[in-house]
C-alpha positions as CSV (number, residue, x, y, z in Angstrom):
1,X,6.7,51.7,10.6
2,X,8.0,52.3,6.6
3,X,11.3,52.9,6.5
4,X,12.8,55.8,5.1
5,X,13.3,56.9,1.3
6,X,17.3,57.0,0.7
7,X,18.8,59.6,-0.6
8,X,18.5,60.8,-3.7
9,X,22.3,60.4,-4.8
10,X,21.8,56.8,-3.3
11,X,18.9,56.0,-5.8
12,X,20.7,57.4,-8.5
13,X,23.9,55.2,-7.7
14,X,21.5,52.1,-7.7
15,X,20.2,53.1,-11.0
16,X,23.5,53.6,-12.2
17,X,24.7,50.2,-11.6
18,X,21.8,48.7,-12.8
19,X,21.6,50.1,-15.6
20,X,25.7,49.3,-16.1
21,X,25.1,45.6,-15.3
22,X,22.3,45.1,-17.8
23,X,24.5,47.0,-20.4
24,X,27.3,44.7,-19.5
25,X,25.1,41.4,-19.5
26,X,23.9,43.1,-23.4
27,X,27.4,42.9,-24.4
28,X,28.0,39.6,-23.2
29,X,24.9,38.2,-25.0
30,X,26.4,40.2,-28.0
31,X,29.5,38.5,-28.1
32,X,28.3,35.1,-27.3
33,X,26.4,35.3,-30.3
34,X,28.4,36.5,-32.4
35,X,31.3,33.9,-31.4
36,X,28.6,30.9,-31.9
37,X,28.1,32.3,-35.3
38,X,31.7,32.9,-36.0
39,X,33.4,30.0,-34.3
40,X,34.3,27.4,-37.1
41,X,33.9,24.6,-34.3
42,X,30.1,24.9,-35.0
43,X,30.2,24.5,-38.9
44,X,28.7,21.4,-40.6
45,X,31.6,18.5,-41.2
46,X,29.5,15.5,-40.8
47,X,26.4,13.6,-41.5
48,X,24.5,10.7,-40.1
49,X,22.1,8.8,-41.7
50,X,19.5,6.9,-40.3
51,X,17.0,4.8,-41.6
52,X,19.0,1.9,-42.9
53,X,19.0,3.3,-46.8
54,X,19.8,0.8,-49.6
55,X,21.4,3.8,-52.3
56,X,22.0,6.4,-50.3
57,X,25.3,6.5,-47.8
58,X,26.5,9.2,-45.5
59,X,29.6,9.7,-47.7
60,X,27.9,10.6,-50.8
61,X,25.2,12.6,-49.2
62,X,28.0,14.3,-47.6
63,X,29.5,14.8,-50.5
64,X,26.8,16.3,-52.6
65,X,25.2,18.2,-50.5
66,X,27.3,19.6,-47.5
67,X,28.5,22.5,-50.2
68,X,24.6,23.2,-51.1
69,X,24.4,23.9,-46.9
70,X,24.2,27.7,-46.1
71,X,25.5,28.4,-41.8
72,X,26.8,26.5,-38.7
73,X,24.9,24.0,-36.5
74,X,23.1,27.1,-35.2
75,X,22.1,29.2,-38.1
76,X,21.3,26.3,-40.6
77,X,17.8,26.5,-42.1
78,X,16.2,23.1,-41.9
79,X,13.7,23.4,-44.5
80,X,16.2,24.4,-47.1
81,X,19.0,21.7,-46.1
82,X,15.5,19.2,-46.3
83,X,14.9,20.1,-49.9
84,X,18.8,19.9,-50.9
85,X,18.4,16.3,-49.6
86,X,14.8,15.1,-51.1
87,X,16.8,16.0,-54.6
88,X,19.2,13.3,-54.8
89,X,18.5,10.3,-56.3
90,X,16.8,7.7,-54.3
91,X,15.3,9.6,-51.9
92,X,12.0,10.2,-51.4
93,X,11.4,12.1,-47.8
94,X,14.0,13.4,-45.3
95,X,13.4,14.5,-42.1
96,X,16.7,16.5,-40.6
97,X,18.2,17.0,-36.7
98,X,20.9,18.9,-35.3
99,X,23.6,17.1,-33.6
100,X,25.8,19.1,-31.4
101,X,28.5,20.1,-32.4
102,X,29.2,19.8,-36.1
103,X,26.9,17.1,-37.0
104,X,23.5,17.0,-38.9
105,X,21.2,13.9,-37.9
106,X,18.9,13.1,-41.6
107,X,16.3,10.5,-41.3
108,X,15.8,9.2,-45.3
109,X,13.0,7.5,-46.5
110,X,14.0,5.9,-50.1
111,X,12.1,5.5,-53.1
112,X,11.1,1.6,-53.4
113,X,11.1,0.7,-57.0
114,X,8.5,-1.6,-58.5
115,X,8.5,-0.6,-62.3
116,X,10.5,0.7,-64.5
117,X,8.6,4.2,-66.3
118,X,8.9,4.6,-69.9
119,X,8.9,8.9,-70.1
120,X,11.6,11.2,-71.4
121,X,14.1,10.6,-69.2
122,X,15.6,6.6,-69.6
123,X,16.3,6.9,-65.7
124,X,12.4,6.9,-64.7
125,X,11.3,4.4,-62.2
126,X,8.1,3.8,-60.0
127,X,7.9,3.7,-56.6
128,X,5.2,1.9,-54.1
129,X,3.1,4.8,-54.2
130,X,2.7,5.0,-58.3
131,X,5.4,7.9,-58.1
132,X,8.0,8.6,-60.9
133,X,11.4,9.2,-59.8
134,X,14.8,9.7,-61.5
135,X,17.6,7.6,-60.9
136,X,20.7,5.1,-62.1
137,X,18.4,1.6,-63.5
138,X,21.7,-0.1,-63.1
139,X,21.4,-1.1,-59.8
140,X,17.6,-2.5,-59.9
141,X,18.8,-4.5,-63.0
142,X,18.9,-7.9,-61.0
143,X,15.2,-6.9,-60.0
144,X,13.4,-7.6,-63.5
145,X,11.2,-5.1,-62.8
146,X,8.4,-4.8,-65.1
147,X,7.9,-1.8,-68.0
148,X,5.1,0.0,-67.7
149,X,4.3,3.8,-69.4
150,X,1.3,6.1,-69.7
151,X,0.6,9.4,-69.2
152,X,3.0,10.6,-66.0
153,X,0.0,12.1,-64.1
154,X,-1.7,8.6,-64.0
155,X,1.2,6.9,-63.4
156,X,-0.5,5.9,-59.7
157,X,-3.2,4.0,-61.8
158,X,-0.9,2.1,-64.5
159,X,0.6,0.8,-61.1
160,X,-2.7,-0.2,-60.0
161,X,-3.8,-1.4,-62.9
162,X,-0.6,-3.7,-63.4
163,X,-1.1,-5.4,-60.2
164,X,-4.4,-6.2,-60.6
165,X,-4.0,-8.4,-64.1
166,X,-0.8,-9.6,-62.8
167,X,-3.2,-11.2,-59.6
168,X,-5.6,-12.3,-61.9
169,X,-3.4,-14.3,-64.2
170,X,-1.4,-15.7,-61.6
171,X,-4.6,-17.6,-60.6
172,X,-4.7,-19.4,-63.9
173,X,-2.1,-22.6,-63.4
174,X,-2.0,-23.3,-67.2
175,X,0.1,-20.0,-67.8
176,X,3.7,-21.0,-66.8
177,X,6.6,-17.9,-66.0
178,X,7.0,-16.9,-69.6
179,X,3.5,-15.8,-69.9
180,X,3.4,-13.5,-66.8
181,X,2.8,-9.9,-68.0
182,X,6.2,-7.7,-68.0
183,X,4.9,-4.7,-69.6
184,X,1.6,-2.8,-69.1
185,X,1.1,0.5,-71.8
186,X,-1.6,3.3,-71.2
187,X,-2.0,5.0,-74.3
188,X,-2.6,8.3,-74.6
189,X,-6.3,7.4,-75.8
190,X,-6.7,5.1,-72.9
191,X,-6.4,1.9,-74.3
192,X,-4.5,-1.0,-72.5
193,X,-1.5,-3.0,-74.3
194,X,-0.1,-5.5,-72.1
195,X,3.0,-7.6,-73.3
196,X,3.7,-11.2,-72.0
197,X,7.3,-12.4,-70.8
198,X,7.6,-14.6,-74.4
199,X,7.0,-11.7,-76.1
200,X,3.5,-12.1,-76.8
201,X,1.2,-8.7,-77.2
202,X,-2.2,-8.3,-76.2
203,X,-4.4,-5.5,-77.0
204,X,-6.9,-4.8,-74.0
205,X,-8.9,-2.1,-75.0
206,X,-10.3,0.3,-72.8
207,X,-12.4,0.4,-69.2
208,X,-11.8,-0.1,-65.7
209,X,-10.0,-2.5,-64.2
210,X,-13.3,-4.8,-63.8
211,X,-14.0,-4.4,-67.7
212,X,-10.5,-4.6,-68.3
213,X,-10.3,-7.7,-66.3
214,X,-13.5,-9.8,-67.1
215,X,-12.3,-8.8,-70.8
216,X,-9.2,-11.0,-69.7
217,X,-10.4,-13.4,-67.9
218,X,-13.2,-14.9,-70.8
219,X,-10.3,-14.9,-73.5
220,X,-7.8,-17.3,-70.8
221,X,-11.0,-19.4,-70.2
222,X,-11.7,-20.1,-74.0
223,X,-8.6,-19.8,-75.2
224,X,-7.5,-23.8,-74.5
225,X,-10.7,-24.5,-77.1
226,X,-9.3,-22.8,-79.7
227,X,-5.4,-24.1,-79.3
228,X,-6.6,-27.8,-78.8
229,X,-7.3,-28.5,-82.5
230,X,-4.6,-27.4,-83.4
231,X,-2.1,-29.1,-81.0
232,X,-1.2,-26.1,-78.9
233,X,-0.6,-24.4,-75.9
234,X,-0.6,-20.9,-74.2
235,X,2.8,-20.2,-75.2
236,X,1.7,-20.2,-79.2
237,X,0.5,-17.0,-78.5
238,X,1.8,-14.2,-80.2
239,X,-0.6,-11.2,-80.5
240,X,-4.7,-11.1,-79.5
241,X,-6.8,-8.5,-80.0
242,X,-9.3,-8.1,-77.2
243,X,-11.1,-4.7,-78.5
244,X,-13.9,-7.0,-81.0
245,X,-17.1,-7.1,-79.5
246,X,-18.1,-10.6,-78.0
247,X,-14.7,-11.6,-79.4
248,X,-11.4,-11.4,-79.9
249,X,-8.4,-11.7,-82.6
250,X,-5.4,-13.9,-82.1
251,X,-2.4,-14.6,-84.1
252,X,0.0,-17.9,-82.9
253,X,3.0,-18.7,-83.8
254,X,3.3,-22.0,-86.2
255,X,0.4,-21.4,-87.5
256,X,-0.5,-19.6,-90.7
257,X,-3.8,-18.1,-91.9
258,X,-5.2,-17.0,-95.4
259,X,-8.5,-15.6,-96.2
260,X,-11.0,-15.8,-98.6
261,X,-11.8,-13.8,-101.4
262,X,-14.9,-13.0,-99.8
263,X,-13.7,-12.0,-96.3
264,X,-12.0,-9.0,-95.7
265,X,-11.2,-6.9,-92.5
266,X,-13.3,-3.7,-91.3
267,X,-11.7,-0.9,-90.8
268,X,-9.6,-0.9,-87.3
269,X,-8.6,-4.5,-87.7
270,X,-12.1,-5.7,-86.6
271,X,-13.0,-9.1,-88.4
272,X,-16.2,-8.9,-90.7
273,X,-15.7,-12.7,-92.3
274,X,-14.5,-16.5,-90.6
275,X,-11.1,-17.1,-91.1
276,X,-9.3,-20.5,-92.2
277,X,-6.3,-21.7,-89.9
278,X,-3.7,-23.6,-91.7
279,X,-0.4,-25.1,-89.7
280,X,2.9,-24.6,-91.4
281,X,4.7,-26.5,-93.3
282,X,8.6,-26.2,-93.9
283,X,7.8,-28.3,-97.6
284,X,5.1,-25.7,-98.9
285,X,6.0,-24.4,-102.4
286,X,5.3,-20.9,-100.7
287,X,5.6,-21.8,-97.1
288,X,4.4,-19.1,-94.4
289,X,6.9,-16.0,-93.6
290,X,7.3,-16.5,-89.8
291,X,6.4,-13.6,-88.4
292,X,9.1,-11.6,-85.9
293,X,7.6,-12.0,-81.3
294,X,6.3,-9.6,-80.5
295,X,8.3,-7.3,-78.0
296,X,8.0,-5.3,-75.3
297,X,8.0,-1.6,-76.9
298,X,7.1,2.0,-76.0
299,X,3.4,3.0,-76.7
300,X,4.7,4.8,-80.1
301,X,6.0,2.1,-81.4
302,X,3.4,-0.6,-80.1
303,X,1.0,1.3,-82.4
304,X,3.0,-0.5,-85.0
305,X,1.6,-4.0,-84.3
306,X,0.2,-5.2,-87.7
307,X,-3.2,-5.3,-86.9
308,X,-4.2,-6.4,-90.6
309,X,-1.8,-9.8,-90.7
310,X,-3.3,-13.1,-90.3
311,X,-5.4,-12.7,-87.5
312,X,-8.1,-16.0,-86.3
313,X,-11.6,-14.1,-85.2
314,X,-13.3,-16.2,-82.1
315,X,-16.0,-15.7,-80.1
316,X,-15.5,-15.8,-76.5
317,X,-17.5,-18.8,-75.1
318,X,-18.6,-19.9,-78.2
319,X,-16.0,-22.1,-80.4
320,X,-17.2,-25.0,-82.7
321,X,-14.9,-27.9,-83.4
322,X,-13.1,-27.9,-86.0
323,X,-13.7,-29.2,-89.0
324,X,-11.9,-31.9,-91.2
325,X,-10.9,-29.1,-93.4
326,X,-9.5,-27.2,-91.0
327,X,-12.0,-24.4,-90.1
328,X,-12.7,-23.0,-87.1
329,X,-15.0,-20.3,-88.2
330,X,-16.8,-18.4,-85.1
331,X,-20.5,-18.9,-84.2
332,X,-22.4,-15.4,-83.3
């Protein structure tokens, strides 16, 4: 048996109050919100870091950028406060967390230097992943980080590239410390200068790192025939020229060279005629001007390498004694 409708002033009574209750549960909601957005308890006072960063401390992110933040706890937009973060030096990635009540949680992932970046700014540096960041060199100083430079957008491959001659002339025993590579230049016709830690500059021409590297590889292997007549080692090196064909160019230091009348060099350096090698000697009426090492330099300035001093042309693989005048011309 249904039971029967209530009266209609009964209904509307019920409706009243419900309609009363939900208004009063509105204003409640209302002024809860309003209070969370209001109340100062809920604004941003301190950060935590995580991630066990080497440059980057609570305090100075704090500092920097807890005025760039825009709301409380509650009204703060991540991806904004995320971007504010990635912009300080050092840091690469941050991922961010609200802590309750006043406190935002940022997970930092720092840049790793490996290189120093020649470019515009004198603050660019390389990270793991061949990417160019800004900030203070000072505190990677006790690092000795190598110099490298190119065009920024293949910054990833001068990274590459670095690593892969640096492996392959760590497997030769005969070159000691000061002739590891600490400066790899891309220039802007993609050709490779590499300078050695005793100053020493070698010209690599262009390729791929396989070209680039068997190009290496045959001038380390012959280059202990050409130094043994003379009585010297690696570290006489001072500038080579890798970009001859089936050859290369070398100057050494201690040694000078003079050409004859009849040999002369092509245009681009390239050697059209043998050479004669002649040591120095302090007693010469006209005794050899010793030329300046090499440094490490910026590609502009590396252009400046006097191609057309006394160079000694040799072909890789195929070096003849020399003779008892002192010519070590090269064989085709």
């Amino acid at each position: 048996m249904s039971r029967p409708m209530p009266p209609v002033d009964v209904r509307l009574m019920n409706a009243t109050a419900s309609l009363a209750f939900f208004g009063v549960f509105t204003l409640v909601c209302v002024a809860l919100v309003f209070w969370l957005l209001r109340n100062p308890a809920f604004a941003i006072t301190q950060v935590t870091v995580h991630g066990n960063p080497q440059h980057s401390s609570a305090a100075s992110l704090q500092a920097n950028v807890l005025s760039q933040l825009r709301g409380n706890l509650f009204t703060l937009e991540l991806a904004q406060a995320r971007k504010a973060f990635e912009q300080m030096p050092w840091v690469r990635e941050a991922e961010l967390r609200r802590g309750f009540p006043n406190t935002l949680e940022v997970f930092l992932q720092e840049h790793e230097p490996v290189a120093l970046w020649d470019g515009p700014e004198e603050s660019s540096m390389l990270n793991r992943y061949g990417e160019v960041f800004e900030a203070n060199r000072g505190e990677v100083e006790h690092l000795n980080l190598p110099n490298l430079a190119g065009p920024r957008e293949q910054s990833g491959h001068v990274l590459e590239m670095y690593h892969y001659l640096l492996g392959q002339m760590q497997q030769h025993a005969a070159l000691q410390q000061n002739m590891q590579p600490v400066a790899l230049y891309l220039t802007p016709r993609g050709s490779w200068q590499m300078f050695l830690a005793n100053g020493a500059h070698i010209e690599l021409g262009t390729g791929q790192q396989l070209q680039v590297g068997a190009r290496l590889e045959d001038f380390w292997a012959t280059l202990p025939q050409v130094l043994a007549p003379l009585g010297l080692k690696e570290q006489a090196l001072e500038y080579a020229d890798l970009r001859h064909r089936n050859g290369y160019a070398i100057r050494l230091r201690g040694v000078a060279t003079r050409v004859g009348d009849e040999a002369a060099l092509a245009p681009g350096g390239a050697v059209r005629a043998p050479v004669k090698a002649v040591a120095a000697k302090p007693t010469a009426a006209k005794p050899a001007t010793a030329k300046p090492a090499a440094r490490a330099a910026t590609p502009a300035n590396a252009k400046q390498q006097p191609a057309g001093q006394p160079v000694r042309a040799v072909r890789a693989g195929n070096v003849k004694d020399q003779k008892a005048d002192g010519r070590a011309a090269a064989r085709p």
